[in-house]
Biopython code that builds the backbone (N, CA, C, O; Angstrom):
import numpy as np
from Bio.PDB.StructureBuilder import StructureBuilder

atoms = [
    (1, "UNK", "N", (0.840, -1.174, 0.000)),
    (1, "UNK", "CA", (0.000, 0.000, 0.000)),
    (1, "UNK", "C", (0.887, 1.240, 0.000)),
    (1, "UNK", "O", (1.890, 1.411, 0.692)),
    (2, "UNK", "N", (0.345, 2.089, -0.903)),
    (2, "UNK", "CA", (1.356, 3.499, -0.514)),
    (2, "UNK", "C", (0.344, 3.915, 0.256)),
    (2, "UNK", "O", (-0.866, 3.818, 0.460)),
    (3, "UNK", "N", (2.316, 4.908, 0.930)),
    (3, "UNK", "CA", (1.956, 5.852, 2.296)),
    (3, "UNK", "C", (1.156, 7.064, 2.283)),
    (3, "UNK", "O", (1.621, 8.000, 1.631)),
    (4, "UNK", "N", (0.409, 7.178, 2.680)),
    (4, "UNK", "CA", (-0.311, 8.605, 2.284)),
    (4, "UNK", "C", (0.722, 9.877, 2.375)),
    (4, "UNK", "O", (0.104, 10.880, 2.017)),
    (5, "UNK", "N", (1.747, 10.113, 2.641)),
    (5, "UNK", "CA", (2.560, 11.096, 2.473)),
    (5, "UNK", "C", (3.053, 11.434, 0.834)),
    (5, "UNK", "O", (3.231, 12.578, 0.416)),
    (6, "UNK", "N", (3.243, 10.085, -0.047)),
    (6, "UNK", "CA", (3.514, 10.026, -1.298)),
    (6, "UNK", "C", (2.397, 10.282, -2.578)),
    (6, "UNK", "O", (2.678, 10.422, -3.768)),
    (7, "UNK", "N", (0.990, 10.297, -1.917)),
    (7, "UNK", "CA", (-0.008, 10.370, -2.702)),
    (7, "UNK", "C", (-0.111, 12.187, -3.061)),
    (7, "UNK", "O", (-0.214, 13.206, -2.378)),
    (8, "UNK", "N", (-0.028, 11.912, -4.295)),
    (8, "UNK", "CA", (-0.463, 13.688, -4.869)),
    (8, "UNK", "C", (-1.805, 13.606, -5.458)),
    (8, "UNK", "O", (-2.475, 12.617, -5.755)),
    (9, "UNK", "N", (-2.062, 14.918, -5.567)),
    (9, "UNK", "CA", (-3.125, 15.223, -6.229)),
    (9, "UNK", "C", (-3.564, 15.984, -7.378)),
    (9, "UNK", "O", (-4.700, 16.355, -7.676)),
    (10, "UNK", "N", (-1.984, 16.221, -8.221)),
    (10, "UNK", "CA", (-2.212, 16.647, -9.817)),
    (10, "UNK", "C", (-2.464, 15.884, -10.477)),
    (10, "UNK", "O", (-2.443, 14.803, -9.889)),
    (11, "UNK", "N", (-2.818, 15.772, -11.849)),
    (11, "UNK", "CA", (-2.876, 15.276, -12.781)),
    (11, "UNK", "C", (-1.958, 14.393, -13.311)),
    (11, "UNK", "O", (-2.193, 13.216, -13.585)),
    (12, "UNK", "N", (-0.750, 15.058, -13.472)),
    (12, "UNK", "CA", (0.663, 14.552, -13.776)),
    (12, "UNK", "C", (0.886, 12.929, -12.666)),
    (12, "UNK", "O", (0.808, 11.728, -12.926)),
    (13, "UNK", "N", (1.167, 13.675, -11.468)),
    (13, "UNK", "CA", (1.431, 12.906, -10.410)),
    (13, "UNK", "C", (0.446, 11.465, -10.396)),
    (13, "UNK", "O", (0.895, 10.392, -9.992)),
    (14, "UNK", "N", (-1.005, 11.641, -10.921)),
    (14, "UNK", "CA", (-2.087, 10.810, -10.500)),
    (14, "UNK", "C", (-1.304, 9.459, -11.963)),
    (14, "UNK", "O", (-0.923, 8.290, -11.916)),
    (15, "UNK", "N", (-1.396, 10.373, -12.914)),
    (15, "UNK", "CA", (-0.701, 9.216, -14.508)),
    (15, "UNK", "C", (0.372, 8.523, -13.674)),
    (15, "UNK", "O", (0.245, 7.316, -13.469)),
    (16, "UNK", "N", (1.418, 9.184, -13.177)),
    (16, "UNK", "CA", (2.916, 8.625, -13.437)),
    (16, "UNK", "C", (2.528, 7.389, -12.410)),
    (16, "UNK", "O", (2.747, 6.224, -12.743)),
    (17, "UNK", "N", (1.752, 7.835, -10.744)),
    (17, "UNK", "CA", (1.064, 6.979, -10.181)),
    (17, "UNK", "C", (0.776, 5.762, -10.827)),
    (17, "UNK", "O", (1.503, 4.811, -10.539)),
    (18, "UNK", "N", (-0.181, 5.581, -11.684)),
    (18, "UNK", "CA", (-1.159, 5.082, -12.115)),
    (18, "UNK", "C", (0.200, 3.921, -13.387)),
    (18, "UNK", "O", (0.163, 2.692, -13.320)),
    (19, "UNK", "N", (0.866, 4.411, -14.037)),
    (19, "UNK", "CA", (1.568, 3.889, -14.909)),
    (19, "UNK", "C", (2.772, 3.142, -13.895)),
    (19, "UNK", "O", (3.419, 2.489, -14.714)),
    (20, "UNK", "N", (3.047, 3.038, -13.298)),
    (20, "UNK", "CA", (3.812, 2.777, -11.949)),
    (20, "UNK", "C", (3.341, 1.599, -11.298)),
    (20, "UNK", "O", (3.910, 0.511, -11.206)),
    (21, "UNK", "N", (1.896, 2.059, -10.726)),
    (21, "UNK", "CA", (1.431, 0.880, -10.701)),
    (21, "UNK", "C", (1.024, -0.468, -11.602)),
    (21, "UNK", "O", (1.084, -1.692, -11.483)),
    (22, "UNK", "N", (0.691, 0.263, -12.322)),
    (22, "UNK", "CA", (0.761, -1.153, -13.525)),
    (22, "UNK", "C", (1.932, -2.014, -14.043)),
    (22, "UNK", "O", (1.952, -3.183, -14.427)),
    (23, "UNK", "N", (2.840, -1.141, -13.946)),
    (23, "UNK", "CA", (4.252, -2.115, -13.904)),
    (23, "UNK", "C", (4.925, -3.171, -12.989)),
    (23, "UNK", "O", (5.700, -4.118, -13.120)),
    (24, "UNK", "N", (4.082, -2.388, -11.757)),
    (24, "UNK", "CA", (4.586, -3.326, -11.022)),
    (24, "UNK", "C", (3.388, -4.973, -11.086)),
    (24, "UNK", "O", (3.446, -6.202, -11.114)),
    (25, "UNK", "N", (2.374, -3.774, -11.078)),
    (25, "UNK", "CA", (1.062, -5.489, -11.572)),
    (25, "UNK", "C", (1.821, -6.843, -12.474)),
    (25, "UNK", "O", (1.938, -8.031, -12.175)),
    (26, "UNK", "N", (2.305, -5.973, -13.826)),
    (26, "UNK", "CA", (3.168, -6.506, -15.241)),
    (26, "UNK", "C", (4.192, -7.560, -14.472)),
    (26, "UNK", "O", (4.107, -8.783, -14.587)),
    (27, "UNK", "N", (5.276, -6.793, -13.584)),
    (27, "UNK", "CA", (6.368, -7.889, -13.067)),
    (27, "UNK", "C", (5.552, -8.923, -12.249)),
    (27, "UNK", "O", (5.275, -10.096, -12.497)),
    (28, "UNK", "N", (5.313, -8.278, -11.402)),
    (28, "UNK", "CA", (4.182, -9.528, -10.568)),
    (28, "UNK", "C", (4.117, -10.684, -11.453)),
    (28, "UNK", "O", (4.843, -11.677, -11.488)),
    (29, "UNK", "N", (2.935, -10.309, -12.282)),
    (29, "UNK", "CA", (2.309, -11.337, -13.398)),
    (29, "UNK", "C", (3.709, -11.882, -14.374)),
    (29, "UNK", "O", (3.843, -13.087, -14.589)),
    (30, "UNK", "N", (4.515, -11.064, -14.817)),
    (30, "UNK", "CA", (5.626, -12.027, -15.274)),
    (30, "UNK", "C", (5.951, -13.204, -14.375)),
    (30, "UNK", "O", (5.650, -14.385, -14.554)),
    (31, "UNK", "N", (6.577, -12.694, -13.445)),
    (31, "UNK", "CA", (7.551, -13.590, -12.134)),
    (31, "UNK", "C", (6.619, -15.015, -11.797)),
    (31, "UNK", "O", (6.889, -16.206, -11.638)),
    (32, "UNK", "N", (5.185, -14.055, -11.782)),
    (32, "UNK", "CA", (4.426, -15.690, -11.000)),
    (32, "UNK", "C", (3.817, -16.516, -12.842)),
    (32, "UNK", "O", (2.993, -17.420, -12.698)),
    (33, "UNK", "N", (4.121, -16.268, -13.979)),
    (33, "UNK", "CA", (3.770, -16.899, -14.452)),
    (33, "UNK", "C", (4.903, -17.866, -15.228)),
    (33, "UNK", "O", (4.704, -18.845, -15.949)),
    (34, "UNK", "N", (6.398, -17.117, -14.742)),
    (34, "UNK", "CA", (7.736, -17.777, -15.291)),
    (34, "UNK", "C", (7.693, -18.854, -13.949)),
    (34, "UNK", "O", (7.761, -20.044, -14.258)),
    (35, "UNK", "N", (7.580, -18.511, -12.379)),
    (35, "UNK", "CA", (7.716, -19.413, -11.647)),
    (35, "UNK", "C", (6.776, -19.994, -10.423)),
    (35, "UNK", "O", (7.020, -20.466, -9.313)),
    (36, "UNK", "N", (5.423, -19.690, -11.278)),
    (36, "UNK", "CA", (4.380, -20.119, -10.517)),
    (36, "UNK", "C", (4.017, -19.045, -9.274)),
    (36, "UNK", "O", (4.639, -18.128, -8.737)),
    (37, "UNK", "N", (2.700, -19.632, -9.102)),
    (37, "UNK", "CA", (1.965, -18.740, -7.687)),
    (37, "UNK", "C", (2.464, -18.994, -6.614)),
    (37, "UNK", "O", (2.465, -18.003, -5.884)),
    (38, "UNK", "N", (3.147, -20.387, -5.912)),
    (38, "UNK", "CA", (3.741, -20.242, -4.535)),
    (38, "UNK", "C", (5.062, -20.334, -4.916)),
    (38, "UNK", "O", (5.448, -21.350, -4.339)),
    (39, "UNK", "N", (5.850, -19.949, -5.450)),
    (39, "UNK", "CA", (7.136, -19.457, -5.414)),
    (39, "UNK", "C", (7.595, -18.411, -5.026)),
    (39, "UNK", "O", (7.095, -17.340, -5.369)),
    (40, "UNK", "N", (8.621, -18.491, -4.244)),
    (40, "UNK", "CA", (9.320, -17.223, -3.812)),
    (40, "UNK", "C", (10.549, -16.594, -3.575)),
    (40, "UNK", "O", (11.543, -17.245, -3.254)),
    (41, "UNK", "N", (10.561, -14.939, -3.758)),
    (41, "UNK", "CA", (12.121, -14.841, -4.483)),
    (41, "UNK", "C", (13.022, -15.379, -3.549)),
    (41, "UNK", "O", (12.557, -15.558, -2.423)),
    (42, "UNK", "N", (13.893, -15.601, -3.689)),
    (42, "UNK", "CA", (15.060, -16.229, -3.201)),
    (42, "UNK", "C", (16.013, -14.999, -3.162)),
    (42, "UNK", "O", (16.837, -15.290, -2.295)),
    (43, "UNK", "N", (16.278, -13.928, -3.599)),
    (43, "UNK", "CA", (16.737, -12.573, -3.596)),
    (43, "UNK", "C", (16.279, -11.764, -2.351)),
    (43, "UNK", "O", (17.002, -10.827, -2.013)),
    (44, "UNK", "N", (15.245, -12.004, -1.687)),
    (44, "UNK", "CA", (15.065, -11.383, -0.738)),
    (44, "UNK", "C", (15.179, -11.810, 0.413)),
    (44, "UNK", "O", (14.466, -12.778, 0.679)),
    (45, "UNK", "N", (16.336, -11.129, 1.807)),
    (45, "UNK", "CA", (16.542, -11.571, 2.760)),
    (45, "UNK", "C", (15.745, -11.470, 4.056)),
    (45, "UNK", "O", (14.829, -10.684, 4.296)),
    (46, "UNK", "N", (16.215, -12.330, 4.776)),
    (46, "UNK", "CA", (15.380, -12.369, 6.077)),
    (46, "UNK", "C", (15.242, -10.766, 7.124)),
    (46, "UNK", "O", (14.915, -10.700, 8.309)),
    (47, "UNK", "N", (15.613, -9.637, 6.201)),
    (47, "UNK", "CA", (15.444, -8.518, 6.791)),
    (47, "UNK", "C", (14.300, -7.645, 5.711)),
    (47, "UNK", "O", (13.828, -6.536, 5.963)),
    (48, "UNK", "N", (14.071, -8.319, 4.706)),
    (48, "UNK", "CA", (13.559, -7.457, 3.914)),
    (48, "UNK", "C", (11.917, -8.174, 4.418)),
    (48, "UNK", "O", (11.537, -9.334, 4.575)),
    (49, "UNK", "N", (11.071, -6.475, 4.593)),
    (49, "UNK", "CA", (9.364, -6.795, 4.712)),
    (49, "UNK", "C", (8.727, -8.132, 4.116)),
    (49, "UNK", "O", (7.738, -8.734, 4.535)),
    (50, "UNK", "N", (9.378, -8.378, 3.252)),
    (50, "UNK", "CA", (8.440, -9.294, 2.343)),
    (50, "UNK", "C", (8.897, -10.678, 1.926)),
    (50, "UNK", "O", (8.383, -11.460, 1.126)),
    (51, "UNK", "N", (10.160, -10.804, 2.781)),
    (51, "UNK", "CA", (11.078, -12.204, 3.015)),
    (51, "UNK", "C", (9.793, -13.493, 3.361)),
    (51, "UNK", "O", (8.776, -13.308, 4.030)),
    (52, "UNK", "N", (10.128, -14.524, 2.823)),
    (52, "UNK", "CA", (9.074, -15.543, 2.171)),
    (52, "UNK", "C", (7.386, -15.081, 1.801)),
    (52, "UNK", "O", (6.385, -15.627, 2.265)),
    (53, "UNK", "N", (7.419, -14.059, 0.950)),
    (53, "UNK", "CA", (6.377, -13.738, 0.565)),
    (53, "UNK", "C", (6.127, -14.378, -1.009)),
    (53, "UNK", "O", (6.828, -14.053, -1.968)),
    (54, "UNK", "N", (5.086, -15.270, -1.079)),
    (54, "UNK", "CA", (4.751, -15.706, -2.620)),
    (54, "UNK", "C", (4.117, -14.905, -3.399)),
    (54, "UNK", "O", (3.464, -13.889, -3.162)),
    (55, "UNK", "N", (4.531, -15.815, -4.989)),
    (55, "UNK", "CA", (4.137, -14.847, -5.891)),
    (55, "UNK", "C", (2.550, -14.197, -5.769)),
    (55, "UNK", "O", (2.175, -13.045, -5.985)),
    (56, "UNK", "N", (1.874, -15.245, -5.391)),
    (56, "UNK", "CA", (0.333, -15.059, -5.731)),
    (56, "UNK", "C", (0.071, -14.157, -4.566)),
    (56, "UNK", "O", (-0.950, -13.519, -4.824)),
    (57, "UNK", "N", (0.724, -13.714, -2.982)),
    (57, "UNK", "CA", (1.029, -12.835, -2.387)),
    (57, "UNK", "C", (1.372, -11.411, -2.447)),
    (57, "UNK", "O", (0.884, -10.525, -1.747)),
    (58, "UNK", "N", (2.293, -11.282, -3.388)),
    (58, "UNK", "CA", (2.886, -10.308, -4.372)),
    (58, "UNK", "C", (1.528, -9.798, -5.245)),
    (58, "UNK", "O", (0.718, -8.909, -4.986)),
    (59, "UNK", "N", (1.621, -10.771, -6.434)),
    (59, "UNK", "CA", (0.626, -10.208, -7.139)),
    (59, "UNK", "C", (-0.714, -9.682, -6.388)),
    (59, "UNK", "O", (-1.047, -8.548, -6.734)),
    (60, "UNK", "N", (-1.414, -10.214, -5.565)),
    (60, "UNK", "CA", (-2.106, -9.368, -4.800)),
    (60, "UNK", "C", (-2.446, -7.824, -4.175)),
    (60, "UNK", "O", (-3.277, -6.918, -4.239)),
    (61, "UNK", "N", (-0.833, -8.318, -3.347)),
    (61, "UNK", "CA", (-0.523, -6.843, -3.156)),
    (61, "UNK", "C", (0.015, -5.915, -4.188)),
    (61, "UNK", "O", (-0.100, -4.768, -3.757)),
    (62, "UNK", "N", (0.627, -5.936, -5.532)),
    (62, "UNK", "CA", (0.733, -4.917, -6.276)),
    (62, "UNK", "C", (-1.008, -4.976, -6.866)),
    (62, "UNK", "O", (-1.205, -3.763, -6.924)),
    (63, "UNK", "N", (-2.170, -5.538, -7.264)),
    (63, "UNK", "CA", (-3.463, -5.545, -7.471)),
    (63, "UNK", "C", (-3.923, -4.627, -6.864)),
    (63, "UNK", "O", (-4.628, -3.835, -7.489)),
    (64, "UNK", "N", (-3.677, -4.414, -5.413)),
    (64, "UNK", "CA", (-4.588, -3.688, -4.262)),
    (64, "UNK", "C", (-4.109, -2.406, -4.661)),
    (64, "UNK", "O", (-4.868, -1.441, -4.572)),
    (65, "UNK", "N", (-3.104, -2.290, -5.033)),
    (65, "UNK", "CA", (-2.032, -1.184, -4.867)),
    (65, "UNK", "C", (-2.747, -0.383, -6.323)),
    (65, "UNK", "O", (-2.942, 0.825, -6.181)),
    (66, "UNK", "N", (-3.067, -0.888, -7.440)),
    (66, "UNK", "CA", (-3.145, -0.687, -8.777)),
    (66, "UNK", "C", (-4.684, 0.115, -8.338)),
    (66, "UNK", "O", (-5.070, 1.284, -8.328)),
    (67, "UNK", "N", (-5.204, -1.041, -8.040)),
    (67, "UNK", "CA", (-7.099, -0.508, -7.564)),
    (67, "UNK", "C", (-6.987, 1.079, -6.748)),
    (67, "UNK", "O", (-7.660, 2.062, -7.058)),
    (68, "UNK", "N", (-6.434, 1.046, -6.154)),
    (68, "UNK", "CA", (-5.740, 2.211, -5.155)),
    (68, "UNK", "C", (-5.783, 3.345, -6.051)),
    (68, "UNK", "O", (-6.572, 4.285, -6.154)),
    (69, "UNK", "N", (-4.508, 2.946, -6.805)),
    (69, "UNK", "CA", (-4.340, 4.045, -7.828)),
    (69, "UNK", "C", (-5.278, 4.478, -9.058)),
    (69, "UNK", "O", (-5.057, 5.419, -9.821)),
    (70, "UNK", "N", (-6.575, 3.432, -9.099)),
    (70, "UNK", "CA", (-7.064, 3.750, -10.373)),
    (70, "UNK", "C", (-8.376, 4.535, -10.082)),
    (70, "UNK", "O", (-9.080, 5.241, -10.803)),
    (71, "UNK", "N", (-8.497, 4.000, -8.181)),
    (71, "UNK", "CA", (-9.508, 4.658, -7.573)),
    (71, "UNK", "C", (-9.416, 6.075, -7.532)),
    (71, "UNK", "O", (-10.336, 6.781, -7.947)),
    (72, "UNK", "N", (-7.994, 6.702, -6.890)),
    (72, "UNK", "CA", (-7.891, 8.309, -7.454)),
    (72, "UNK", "C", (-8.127, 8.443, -8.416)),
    (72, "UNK", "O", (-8.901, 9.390, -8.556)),
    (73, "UNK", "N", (-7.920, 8.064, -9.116)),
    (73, "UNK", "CA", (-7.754, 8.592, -10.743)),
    (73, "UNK", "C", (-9.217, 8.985, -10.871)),
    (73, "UNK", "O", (-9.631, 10.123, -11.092)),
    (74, "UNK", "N", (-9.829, 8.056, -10.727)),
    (74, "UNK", "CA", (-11.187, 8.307, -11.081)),
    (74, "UNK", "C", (-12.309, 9.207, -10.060)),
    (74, "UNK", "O", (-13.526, 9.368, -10.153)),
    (75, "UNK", "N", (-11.289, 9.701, -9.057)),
    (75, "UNK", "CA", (-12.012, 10.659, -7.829)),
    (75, "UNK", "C", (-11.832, 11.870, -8.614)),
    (75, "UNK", "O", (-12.721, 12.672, -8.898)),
    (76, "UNK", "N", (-10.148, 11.958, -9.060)),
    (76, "UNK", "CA", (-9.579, 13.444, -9.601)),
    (76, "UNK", "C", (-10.300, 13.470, -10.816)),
    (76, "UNK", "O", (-10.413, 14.648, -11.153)),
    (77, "UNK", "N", (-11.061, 12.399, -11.962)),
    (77, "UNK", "CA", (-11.850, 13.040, -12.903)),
    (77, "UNK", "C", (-13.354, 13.244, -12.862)),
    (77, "UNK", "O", (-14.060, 13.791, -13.709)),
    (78, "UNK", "N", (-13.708, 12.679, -11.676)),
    (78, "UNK", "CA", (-15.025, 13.039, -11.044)),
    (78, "UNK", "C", (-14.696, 14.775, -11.280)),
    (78, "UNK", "O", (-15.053, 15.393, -12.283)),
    (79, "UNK", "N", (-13.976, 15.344, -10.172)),
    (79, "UNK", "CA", (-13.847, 16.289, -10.130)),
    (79, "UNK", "C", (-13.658, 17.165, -11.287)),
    (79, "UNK", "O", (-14.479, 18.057, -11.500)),
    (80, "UNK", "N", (-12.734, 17.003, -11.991)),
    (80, "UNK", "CA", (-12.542, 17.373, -13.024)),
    (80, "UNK", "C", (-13.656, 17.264, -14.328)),
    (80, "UNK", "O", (-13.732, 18.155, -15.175)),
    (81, "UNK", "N", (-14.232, 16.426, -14.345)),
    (81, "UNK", "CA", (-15.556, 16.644, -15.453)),
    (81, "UNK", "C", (-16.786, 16.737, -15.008)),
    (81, "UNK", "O", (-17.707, 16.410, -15.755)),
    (82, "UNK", "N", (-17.098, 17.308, -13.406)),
    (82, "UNK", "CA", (-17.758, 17.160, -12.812)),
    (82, "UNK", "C", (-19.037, 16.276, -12.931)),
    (82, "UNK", "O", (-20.208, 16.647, -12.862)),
    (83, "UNK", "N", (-18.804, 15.683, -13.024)),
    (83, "UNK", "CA", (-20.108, 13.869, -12.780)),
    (83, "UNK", "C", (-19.342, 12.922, -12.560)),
    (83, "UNK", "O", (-18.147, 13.012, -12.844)),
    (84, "UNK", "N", (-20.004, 11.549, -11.871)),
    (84, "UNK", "CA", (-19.452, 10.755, -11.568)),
    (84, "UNK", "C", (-18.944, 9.846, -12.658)),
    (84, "UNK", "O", (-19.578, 9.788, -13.712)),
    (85, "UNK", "N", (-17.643, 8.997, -12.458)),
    (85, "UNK", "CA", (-17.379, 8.189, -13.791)),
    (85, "UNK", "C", (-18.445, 7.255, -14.012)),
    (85, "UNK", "O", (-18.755, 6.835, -15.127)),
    (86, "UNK", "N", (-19.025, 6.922, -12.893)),
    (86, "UNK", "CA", (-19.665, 5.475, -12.246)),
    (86, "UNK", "C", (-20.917, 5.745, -11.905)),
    (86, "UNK", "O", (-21.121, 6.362, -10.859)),
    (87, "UNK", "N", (-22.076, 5.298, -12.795)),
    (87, "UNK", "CA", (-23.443, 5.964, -12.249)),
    (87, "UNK", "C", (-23.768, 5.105, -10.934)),
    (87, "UNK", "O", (-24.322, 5.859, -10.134)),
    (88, "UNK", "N", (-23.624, 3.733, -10.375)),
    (88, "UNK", "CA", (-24.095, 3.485, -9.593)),
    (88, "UNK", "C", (-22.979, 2.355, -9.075)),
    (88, "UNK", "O", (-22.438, 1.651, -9.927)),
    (89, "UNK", "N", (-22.641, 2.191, -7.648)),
    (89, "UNK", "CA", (-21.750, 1.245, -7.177)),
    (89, "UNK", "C", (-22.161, 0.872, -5.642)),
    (89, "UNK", "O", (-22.901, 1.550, -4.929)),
    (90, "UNK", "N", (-21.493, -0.407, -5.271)),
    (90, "UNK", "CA", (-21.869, -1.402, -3.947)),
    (90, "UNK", "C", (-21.210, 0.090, -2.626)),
    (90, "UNK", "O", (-20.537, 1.121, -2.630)),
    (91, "UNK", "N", (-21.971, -0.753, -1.732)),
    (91, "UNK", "CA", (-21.760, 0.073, -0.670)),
    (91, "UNK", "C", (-20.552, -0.107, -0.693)),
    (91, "UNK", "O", (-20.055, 0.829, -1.319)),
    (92, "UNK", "N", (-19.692, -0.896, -0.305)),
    (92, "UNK", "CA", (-18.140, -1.448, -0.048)),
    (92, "UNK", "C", (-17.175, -0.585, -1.623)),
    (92, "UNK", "O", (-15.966, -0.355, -1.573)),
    (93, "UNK", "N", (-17.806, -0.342, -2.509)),
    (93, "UNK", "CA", (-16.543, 0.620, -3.384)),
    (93, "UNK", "C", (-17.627, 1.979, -2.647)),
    (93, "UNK", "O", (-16.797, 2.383, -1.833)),
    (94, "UNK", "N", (-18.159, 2.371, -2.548)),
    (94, "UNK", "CA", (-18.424, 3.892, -1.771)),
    (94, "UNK", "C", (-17.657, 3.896, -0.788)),
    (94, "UNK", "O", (-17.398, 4.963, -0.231)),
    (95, "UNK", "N", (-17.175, 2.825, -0.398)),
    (95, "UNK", "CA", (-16.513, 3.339, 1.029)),
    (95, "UNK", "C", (-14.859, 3.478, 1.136)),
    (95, "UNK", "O", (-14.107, 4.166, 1.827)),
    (96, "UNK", "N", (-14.634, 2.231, -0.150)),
    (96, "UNK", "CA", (-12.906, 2.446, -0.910)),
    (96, "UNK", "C", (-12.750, 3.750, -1.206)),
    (96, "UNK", "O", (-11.840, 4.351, -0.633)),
    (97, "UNK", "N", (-13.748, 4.581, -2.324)),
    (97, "UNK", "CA", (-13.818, 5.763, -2.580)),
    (97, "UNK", "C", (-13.673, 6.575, -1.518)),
    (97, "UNK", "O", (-12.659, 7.271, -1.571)),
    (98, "UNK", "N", (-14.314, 6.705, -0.625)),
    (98, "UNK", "CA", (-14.176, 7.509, 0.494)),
    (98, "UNK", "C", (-13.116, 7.709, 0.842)),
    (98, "UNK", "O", (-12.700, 8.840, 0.589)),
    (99, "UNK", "N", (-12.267, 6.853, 1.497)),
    (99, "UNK", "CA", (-11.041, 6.910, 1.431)),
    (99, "UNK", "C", (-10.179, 7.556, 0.794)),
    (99, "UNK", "O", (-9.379, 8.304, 1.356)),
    (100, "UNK", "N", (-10.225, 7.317, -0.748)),
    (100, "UNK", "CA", (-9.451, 7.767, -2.224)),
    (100, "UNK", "C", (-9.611, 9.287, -1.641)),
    (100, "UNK", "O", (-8.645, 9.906, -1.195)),
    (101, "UNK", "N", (-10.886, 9.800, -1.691)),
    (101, "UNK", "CA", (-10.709, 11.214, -1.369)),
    (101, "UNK", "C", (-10.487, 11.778, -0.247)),
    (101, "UNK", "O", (-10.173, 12.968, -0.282)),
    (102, "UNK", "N", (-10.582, 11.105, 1.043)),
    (102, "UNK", "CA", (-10.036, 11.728, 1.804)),
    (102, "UNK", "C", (-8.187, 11.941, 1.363)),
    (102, "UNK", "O", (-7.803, 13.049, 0.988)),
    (103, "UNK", "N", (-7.257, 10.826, 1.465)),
    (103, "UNK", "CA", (-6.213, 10.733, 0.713)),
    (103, "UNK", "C", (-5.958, 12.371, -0.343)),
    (103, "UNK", "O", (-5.296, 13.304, 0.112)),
    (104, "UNK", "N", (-6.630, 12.421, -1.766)),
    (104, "UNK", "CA", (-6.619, 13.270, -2.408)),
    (104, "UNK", "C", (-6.813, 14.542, -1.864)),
    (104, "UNK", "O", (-6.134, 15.487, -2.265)),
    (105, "UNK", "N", (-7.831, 14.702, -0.822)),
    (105, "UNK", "CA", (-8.020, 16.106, 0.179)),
    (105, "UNK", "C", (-6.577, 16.346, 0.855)),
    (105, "UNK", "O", (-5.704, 17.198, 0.689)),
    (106, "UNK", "N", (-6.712, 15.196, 1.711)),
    (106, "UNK", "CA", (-5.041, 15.673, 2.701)),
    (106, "UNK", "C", (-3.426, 15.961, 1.792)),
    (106, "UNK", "O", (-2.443, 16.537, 2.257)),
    (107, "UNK", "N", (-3.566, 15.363, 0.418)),
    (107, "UNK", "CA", (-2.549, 15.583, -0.206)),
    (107, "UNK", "C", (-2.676, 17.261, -0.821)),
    (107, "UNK", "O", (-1.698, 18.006, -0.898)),
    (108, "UNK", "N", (-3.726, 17.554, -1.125)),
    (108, "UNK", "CA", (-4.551, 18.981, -1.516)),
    (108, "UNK", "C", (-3.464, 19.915, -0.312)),
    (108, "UNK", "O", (-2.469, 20.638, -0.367)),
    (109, "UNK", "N", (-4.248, 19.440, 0.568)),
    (109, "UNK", "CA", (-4.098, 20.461, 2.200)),
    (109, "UNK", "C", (-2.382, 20.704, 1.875)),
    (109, "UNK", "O", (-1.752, 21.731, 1.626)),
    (110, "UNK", "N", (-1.909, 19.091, 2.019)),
    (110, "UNK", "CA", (0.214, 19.460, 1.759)),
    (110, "UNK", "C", (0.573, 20.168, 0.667)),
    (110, "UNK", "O", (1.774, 20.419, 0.565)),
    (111, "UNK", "N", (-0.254, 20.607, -0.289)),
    (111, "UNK", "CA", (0.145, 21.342, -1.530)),
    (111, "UNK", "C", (0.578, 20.343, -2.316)),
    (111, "UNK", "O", (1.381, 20.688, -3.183)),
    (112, "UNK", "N", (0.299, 19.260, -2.274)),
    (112, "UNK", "CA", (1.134, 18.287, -3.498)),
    (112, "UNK", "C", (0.298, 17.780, -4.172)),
    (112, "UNK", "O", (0.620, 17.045, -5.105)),
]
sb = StructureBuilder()
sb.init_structure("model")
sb.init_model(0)
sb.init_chain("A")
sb.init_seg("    ")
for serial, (resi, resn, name, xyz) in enumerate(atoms, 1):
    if name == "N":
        sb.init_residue(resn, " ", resi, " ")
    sb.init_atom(name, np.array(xyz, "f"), 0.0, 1.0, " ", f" {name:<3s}", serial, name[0])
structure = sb.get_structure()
């Protein structure tokens, strides 16, 4: 998950975000499809966060991470074309959303 200190709220910032995350989705999905879903890197040591973490683990968490990012995206063009992208959604994405903009507000407030 990114830290809410790193989340901006331009335009620019929301793409490079957004293209960022998908790369990392891309390696994910390479790695676990060259060496399967419970495989795990062998490059990472017993100090690093994510030491015996599997692929299908990984890919997850860069997924959550992607949704994250695609959820701003689509708060900052709410705003920006003023209507919603999404005419109607489950209680549980109203409440992901919620989030997204609080995030996008407090990054507002830091000037970023």
């Amino acid at each position: 998950m990114v830290s809410e200190k790193y989340i901006r709220s331009d335009l620019h910032s929301l793409l490079g975000h957004l293209v960022e995350e998908c790369a990392e989705v891309l390696a994910a999905v390479g790695k676990t499809q060259r060496f399967g879903l419970m495989s795990i890197n062998p490059e990472l040591g017993v100090d690093h966060p994510y030491f015996q973490e599997r692929n299908h683990e990984w890919l997850q968490r860069e997924m959550d991470d992607l949704r994250g990012s695609i959820g701003r995206f689509e708060i900052f063009m709410e705003a920006y074309l003023g209507r919603p992208c999404l005419e109607s959604m489950s209680p549980e994405k109203e409440a992901e959303r919620a989030v997204y903009r609080r995030q996008l507000a407090a990054a507002e407030e830091r000037g970023s």
